[in-house]
PADRENVEX-72914 format. One record per residue: residue in one letter; z, x, y of N, C-alpha, C in turn; residue number from 1. Coordinates in Angstrom, 2 decimals. Example, Ala and Ser with C-alpha at 12.3 -4.5 7.8 and 13.67 -1.06 7.14 Angstrom:
<atoms>
rest / n.z / n.x / n.y / ca.z / ca.x / ca.y / c.z / c.x / c.y / nr
A / 7.80 / 13.19 / -5.69 / 7.80 / 12.30 / -4.50 / 7.80 / 13.20 / -3.30 / 1
S / 7.08 / 12.85 / -2.25 / 7.14 / 13.67 / -1.06 / 7.87 / 12.90 / 0.03 / 2
</atoms>
This chain:
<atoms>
rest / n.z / n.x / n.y / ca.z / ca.x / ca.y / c.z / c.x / c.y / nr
X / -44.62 / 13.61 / 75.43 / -44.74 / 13.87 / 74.00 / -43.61 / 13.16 / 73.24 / 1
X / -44.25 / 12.03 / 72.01 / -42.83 / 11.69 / 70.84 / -42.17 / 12.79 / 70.69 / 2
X / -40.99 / 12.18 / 70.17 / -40.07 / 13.40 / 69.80 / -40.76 / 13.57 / 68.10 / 3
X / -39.81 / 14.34 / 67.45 / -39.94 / 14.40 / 66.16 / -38.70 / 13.45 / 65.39 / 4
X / -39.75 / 13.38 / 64.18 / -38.82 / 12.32 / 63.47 / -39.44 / 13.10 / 61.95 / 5
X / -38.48 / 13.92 / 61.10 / -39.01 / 14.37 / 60.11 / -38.37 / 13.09 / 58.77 / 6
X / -38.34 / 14.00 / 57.83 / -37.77 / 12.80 / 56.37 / -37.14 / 13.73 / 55.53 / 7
X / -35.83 / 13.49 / 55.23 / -35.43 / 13.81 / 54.17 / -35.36 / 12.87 / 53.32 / 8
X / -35.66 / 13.91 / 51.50 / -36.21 / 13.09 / 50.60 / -34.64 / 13.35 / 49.51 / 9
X / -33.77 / 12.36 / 49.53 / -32.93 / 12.89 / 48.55 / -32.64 / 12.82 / 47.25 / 10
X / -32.86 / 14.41 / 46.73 / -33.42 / 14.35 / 45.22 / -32.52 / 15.04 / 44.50 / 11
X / -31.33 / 14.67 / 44.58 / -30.16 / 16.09 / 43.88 / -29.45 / 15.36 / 42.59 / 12
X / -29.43 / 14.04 / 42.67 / -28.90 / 13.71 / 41.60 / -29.05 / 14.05 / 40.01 / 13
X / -28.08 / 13.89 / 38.98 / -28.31 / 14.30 / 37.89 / -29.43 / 13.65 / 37.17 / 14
X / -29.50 / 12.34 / 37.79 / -30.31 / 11.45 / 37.15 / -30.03 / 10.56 / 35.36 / 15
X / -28.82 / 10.42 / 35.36 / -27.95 / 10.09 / 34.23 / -29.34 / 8.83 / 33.25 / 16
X / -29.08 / 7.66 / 34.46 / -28.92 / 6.76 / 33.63 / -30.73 / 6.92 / 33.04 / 17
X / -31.70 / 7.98 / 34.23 / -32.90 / 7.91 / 33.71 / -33.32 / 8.40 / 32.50 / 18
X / -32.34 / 9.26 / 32.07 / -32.35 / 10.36 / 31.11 / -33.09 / 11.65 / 31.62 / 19
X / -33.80 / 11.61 / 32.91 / -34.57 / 13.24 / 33.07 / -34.58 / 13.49 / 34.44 / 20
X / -34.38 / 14.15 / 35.55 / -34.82 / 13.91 / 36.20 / -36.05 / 13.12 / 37.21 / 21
X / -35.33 / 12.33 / 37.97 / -36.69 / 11.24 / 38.53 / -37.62 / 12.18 / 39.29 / 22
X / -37.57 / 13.26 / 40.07 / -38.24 / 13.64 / 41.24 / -39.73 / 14.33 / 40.21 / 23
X / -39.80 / 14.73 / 39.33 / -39.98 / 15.42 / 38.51 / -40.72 / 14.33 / 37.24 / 24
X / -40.10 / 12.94 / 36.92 / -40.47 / 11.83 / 36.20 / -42.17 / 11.88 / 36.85 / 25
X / -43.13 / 11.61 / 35.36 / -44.71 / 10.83 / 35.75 / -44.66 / 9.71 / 36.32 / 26
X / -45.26 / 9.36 / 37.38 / -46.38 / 8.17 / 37.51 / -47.56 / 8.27 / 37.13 / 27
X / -48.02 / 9.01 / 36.20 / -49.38 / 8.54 / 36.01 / -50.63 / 9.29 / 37.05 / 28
X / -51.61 / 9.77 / 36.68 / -52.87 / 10.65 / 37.61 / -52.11 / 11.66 / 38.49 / 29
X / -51.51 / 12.48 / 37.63 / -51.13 / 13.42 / 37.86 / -49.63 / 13.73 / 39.25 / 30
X / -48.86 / 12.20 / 39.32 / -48.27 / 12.54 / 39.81 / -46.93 / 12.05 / 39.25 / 31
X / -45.64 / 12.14 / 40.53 / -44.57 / 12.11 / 40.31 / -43.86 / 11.76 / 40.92 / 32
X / -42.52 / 11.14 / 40.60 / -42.15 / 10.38 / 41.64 / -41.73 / 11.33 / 43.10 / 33
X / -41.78 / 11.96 / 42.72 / -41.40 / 13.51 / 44.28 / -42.71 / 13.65 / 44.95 / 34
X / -43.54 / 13.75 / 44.19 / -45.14 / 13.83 / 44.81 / -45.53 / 12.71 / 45.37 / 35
X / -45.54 / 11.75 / 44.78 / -46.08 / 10.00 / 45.31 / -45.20 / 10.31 / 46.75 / 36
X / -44.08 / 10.29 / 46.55 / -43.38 / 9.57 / 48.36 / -43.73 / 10.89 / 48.99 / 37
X / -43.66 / 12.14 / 48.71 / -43.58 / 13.39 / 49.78 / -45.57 / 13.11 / 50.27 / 38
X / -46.37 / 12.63 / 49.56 / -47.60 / 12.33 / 50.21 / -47.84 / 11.06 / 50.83 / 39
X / -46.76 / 9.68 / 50.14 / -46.72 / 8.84 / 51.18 / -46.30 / 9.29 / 52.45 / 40
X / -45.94 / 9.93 / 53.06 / -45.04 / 9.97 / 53.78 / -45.97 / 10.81 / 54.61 / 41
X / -46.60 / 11.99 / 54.09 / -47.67 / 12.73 / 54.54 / -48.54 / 11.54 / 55.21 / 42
X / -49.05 / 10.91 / 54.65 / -50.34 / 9.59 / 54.95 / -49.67 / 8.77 / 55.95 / 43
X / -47.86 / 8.52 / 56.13 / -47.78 / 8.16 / 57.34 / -47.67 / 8.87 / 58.79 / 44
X / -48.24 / 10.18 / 58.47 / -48.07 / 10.54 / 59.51 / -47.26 / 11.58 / 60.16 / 45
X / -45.90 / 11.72 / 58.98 / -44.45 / 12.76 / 58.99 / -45.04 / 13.80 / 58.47 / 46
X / -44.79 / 14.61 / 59.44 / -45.41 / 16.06 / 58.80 / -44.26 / 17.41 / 58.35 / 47
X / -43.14 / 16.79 / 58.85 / -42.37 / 17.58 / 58.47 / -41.39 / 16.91 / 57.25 / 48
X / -41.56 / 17.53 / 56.05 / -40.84 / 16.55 / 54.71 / -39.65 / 17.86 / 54.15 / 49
X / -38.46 / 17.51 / 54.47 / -37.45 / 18.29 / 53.99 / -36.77 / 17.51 / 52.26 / 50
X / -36.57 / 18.12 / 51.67 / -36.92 / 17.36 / 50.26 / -35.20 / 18.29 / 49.79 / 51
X / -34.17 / 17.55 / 49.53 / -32.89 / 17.64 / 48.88 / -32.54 / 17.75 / 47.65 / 52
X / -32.56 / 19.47 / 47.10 / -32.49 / 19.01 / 45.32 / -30.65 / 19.72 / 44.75 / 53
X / -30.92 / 19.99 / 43.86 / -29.60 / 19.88 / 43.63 / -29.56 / 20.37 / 41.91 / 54
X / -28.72 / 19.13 / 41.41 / -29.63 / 19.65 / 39.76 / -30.84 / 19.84 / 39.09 / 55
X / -30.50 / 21.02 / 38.47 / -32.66 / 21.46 / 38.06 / -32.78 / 21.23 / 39.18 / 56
X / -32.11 / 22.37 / 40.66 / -33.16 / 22.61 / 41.12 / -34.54 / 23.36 / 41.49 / 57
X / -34.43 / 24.28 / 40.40 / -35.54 / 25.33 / 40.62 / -36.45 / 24.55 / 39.66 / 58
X / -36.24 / 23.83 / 38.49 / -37.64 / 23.32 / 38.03 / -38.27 / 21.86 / 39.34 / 59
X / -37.47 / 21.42 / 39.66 / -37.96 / 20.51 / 40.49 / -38.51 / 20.84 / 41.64 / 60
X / -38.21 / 22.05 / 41.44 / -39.07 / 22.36 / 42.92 / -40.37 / 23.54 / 42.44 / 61
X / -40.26 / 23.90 / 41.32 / -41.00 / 24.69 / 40.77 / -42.51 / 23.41 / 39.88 / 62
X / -42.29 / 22.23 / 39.47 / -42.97 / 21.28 / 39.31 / -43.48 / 20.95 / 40.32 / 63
X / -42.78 / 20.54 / 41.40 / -43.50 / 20.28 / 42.44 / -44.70 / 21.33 / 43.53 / 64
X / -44.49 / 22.22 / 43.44 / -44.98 / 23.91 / 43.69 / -46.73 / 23.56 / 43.49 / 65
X / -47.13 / 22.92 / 42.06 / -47.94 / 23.09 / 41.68 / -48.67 / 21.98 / 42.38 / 66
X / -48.19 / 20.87 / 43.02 / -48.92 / 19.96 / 44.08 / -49.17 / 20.35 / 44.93 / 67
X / -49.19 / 21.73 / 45.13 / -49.64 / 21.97 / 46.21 / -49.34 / 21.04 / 47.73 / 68
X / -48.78 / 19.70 / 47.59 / -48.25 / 19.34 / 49.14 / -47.28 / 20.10 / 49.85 / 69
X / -47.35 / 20.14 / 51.18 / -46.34 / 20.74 / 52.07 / -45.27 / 20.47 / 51.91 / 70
X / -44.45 / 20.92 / 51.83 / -42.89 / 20.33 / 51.82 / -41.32 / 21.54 / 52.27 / 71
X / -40.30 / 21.26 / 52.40 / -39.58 / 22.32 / 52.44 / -38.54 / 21.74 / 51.63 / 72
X / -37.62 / 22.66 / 50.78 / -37.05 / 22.60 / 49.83 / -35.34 / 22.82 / 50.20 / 73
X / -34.25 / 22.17 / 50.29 / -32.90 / 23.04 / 50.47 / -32.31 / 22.72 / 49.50 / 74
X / -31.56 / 23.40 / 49.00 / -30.56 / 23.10 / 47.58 / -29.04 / 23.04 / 48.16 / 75
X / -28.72 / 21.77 / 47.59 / -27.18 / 21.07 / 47.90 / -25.85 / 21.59 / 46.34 / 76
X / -25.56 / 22.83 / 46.70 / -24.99 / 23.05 / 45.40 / -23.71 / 22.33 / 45.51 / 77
X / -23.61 / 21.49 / 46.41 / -22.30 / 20.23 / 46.25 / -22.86 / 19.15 / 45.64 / 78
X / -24.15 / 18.84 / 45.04 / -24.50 / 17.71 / 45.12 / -23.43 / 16.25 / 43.97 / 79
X / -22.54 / 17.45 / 43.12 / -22.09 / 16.69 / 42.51 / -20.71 / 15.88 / 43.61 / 80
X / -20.90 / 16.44 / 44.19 / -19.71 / 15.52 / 45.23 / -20.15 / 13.94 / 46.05 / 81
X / -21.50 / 13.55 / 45.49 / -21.98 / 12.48 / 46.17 / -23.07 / 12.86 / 47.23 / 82
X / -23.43 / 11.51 / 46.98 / -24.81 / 11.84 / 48.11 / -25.14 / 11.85 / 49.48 / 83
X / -23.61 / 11.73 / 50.12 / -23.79 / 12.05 / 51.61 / -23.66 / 13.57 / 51.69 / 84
X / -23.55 / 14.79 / 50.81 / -23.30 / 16.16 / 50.56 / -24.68 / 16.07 / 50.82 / 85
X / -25.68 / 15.72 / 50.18 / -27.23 / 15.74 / 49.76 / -27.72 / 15.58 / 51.30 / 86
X / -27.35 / 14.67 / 52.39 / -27.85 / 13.75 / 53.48 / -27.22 / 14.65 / 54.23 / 87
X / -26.54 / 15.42 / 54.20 / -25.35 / 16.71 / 55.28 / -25.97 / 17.69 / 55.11 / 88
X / -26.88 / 18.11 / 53.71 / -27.35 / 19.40 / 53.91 / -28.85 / 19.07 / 54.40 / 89
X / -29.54 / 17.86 / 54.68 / -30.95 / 17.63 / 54.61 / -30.71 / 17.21 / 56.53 / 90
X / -30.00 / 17.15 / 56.95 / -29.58 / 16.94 / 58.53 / -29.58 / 18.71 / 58.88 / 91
X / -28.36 / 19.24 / 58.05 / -28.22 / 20.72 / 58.40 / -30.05 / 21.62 / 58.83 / 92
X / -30.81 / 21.30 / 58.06 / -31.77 / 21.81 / 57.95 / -33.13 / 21.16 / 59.46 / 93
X / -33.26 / 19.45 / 59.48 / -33.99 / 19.18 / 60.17 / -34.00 / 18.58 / 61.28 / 94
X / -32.01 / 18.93 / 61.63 / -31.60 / 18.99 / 63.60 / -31.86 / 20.13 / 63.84 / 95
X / -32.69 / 19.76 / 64.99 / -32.98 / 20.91 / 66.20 / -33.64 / 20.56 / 67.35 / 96
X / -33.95 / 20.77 / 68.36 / -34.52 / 20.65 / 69.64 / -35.38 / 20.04 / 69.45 / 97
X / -35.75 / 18.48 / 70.06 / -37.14 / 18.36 / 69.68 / -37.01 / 16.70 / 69.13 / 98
X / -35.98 / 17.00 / 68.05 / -35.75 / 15.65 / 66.81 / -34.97 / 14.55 / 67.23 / 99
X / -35.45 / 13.14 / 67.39 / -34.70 / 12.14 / 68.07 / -34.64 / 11.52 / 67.09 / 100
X / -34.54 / 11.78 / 65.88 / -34.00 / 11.02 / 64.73 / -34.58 / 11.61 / 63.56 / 101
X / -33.86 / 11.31 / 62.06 / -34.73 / 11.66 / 60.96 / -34.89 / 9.89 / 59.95 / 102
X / -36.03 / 9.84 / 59.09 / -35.70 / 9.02 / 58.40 / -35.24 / 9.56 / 56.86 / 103
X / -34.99 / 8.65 / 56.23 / -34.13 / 9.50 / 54.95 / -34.77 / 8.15 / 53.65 / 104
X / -34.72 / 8.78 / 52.62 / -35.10 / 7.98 / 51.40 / -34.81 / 8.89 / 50.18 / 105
X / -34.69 / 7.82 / 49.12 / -34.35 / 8.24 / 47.54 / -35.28 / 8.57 / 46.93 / 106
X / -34.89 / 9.71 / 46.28 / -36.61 / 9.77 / 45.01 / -36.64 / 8.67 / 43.89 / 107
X / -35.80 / 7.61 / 44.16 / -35.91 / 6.96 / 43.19 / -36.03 / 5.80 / 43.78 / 108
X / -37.00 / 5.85 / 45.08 / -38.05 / 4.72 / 45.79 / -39.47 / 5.38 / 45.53 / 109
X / -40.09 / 5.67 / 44.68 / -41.43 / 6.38 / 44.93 / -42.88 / 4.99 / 45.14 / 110
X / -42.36 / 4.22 / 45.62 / -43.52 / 2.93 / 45.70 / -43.15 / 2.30 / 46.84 / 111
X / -42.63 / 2.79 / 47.88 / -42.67 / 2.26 / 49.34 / -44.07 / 2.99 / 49.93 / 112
X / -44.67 / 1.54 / 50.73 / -45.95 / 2.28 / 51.34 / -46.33 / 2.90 / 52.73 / 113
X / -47.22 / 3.86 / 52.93 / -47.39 / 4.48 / 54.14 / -47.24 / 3.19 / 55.29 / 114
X / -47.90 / 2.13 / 54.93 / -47.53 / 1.15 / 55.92 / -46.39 / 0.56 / 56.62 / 115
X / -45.36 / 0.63 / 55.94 / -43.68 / 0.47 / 55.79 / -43.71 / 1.34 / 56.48 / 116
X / -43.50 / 2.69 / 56.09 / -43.10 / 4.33 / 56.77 / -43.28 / 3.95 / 58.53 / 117
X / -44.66 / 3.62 / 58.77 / -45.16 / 3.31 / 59.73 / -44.54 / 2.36 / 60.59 / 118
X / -43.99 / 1.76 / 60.15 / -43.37 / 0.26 / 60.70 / -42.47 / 0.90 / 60.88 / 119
X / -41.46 / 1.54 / 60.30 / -40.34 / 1.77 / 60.71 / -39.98 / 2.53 / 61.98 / 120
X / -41.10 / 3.65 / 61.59 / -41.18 / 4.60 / 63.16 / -41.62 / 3.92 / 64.29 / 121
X / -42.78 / 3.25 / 64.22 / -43.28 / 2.02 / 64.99 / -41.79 / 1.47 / 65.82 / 122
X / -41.10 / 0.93 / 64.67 / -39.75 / 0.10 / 65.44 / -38.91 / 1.13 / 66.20 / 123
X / -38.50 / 1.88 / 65.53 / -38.13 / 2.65 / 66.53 / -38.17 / 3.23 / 67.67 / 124
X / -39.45 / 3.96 / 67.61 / -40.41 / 4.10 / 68.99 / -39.59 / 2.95 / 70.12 / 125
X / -40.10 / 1.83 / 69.69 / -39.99 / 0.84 / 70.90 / -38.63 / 0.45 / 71.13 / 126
X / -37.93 / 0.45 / 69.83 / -36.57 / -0.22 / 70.29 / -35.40 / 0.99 / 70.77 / 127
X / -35.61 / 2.31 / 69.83 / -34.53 / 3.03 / 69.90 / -33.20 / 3.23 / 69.55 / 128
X / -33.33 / 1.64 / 68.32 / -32.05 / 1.22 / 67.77 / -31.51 / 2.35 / 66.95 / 129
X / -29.84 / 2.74 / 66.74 / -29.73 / 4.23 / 66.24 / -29.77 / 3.74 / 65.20 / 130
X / -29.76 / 2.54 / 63.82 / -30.23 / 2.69 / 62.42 / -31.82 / 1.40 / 62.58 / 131
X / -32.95 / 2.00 / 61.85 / -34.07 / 1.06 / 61.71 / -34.14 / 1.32 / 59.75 / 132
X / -33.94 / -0.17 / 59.40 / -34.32 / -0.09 / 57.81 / -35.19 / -1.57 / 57.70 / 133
X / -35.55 / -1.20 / 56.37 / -37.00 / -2.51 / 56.08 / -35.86 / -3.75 / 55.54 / 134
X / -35.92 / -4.88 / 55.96 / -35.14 / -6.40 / 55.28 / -36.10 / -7.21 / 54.71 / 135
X / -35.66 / -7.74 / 53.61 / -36.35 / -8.78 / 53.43 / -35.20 / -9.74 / 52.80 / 136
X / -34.69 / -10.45 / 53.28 / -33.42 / -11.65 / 53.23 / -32.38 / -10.85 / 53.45 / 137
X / -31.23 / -11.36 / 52.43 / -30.18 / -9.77 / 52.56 / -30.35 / -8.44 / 51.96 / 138
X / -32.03 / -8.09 / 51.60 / -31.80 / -6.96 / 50.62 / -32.05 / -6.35 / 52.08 / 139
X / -31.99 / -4.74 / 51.73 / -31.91 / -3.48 / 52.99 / -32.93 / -2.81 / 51.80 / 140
X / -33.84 / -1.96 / 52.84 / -34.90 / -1.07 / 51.94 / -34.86 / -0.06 / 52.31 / 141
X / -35.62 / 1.04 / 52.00 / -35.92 / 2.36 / 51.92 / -37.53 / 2.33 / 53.15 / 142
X / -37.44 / 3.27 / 53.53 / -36.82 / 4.25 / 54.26 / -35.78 / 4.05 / 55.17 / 143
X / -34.54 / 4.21 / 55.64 / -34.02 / 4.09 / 56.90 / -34.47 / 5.20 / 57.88 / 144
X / -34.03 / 4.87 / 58.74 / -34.42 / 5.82 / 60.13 / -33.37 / 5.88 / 60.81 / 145
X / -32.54 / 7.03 / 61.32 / -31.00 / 7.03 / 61.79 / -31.82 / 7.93 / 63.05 / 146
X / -30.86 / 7.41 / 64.26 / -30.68 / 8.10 / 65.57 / -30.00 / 9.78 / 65.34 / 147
X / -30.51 / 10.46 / 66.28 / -30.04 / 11.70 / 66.21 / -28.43 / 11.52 / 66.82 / 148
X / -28.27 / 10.80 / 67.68 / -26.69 / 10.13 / 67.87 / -25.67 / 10.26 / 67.01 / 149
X / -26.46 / 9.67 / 65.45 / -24.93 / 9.08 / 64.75 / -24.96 / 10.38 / 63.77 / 150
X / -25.95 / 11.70 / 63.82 / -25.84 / 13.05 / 62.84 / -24.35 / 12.86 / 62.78 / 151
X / -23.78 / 13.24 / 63.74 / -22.44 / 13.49 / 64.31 / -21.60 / 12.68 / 63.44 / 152
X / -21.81 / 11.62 / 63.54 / -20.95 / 10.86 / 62.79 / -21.15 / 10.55 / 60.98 / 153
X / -22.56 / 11.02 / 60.68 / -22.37 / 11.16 / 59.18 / -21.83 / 12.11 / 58.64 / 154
X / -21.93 / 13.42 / 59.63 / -20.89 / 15.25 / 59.23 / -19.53 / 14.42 / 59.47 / 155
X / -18.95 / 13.55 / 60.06 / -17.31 / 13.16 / 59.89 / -17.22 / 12.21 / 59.38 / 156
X / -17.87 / 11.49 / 58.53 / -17.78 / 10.61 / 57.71 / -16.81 / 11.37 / 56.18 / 157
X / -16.25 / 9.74 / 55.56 / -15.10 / 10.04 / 54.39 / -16.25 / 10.32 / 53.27 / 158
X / -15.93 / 11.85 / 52.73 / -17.07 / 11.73 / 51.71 / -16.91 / 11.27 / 50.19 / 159
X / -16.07 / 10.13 / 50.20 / -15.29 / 9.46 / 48.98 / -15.99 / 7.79 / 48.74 / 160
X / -16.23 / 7.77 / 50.95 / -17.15 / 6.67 / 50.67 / -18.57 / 6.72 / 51.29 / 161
X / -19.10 / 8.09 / 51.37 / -20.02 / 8.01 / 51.50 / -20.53 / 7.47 / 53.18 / 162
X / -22.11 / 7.95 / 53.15 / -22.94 / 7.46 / 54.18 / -23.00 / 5.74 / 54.84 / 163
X / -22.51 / 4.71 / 53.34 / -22.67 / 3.52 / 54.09 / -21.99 / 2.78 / 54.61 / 164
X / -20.81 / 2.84 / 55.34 / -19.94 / 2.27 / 56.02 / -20.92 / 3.19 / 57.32 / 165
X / -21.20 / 4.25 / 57.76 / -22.02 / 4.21 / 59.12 / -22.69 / 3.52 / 59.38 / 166
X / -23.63 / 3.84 / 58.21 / -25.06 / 2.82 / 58.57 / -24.17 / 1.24 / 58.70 / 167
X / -23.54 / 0.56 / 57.75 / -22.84 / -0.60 / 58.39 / -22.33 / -0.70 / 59.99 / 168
X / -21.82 / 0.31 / 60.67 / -21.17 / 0.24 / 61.87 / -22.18 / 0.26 / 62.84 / 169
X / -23.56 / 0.66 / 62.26 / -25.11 / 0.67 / 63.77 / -25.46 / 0.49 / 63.46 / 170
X / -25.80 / -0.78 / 62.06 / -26.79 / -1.59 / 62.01 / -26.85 / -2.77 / 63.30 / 171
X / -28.08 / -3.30 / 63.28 / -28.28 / -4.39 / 64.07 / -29.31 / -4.93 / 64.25 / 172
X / -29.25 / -6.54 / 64.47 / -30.85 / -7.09 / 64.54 / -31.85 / -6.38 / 64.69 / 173
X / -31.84 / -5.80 / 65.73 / -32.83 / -5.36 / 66.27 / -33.99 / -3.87 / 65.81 / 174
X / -32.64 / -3.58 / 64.80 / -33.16 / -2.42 / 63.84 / -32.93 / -3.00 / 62.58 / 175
X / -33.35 / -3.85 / 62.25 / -33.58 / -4.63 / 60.62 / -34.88 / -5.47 / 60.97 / 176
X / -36.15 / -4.87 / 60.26 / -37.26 / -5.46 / 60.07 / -37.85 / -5.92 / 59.25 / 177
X / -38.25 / -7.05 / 59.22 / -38.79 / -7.91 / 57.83 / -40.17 / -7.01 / 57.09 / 178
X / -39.91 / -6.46 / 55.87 / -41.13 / -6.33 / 55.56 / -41.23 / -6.35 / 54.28 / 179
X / -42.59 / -6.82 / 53.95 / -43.29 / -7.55 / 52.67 / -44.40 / -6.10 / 52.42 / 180
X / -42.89 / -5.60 / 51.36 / -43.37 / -4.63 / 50.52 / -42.18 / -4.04 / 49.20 / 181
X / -42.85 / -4.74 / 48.28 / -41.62 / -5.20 / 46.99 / -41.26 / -3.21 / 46.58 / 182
X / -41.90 / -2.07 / 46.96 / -41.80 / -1.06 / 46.72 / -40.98 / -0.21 / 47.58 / 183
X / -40.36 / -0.87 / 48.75 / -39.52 / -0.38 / 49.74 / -38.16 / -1.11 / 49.42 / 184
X / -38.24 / -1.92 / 48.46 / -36.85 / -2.46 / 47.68 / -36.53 / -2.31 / 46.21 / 185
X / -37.38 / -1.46 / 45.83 / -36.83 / -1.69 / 44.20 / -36.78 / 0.29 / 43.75 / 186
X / -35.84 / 0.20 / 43.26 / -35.20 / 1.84 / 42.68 / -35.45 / 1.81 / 41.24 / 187
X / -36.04 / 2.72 / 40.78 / -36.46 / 3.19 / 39.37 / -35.18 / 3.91 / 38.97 / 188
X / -33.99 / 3.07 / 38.31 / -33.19 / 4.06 / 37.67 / -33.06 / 4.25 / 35.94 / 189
X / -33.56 / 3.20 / 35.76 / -33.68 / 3.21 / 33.95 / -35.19 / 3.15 / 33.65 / 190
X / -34.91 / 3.61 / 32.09 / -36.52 / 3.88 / 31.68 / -37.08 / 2.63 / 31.52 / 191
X / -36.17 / 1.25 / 31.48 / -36.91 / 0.48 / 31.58 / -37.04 / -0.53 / 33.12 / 192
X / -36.45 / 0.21 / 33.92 / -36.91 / 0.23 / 35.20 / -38.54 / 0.87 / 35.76 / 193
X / -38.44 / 2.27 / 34.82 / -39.64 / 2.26 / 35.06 / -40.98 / 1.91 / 34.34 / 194
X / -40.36 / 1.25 / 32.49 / -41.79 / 0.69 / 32.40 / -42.32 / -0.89 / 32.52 / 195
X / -41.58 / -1.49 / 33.53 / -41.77 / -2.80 / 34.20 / -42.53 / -2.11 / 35.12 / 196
X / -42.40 / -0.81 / 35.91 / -43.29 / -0.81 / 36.78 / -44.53 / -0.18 / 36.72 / 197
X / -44.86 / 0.31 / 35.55 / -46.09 / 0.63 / 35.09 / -46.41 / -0.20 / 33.91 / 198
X / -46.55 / -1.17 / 33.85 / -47.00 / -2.16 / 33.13 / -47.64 / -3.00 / 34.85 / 199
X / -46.89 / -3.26 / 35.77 / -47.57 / -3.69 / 36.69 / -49.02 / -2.58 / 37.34 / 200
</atoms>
């Protein structure tokens, strides 16, 4: 039997520069950017979606309620301390017996596709590399996928600089995969971030 590989979705930020919260922000036919990825993610296959909120978090999780998708909810009342607080409490929740890694993503990727998701676990599966993220030249994309190995080392990580000096120290070829999907690289943080992408 695979092991498990669940997803935390991290959604705690204030969301400054969007003006409203993103997890909670429309896309359009009734969804949101919290809804779009927590059902991408469903469609790839992850059935277990641990979802990281933080500010407004009872409306964001009370908006989301009404989608009726599966999901589980933890609230990071550090979240103002940065977002490896957010990635410490979304580990706290989905290590346990069983889990040989989690993958992790921003709510403010809601246009990476089930196919990506797929690829990534895909790579993993076979290689076992402890970080797998999507490349396309030097950009790095969304979702990553971290080894249950380096948990350890993101709970003792400096939380001044954050989660990415790890992921720098276990990256490697072999867990950096090319993929041609412009929605696993681009972050909706301004409103006119997001109406370039609904005009497309």
């Amino acid at each position: 039997m695979a092991g498990l590989i669940p997803v935390i979705v991290l959604a705690a930020g204030k969301s400054t520069r969007m003006g409203r919260a993103k997890a909670s922000h429309p896309l359009g036919e009734g969804e949101t950017f919290l809804t779009r990825i927590v059902r991408t993610f469903l469609d790839a296959g992850i059935d277990d979606v641990v979802v990281v909120v933080g500010h407004e978090a009872e409306m964001v999780a009370g908006n989301f309620a009404a989608s009726g998708l599966p999901a589980r909810f933890v609230e990071n009342r550090d979240y103002e301390t940065g977002q490896l607080s957010s990635l410490l409490a979304g580990l706290r929740v989905v290590d346990r017996p069983g889990v040989v890694g989690s993958l992790v993503t921003l709510v403010d990727v809601p246009f990476v596709s089930a196919s990506t998701v797929r690829a990534v676990v895909d790579s993993y599966r076979k290689t076992h590399a402890a970080i797998v993220r999507p490349t396309r030249g030097a950009d790095h994309g969304h979702p990553l996928l971290i080894d249950r190995s380096l948990f350890e080392a993101f709970r003792r990580a400096d939380p001044f600089q954050g989660a990415k000096p790890v992921v720098r120290a276990h990256a490697t070829a072999v867990g950096d995969i090319p993929i041609d999907d412009e929605g696993a690289f681009t972050d909706l943080d301004t409103p006119a971030d997001y109406e370039r992408w609904v005009k497309k």
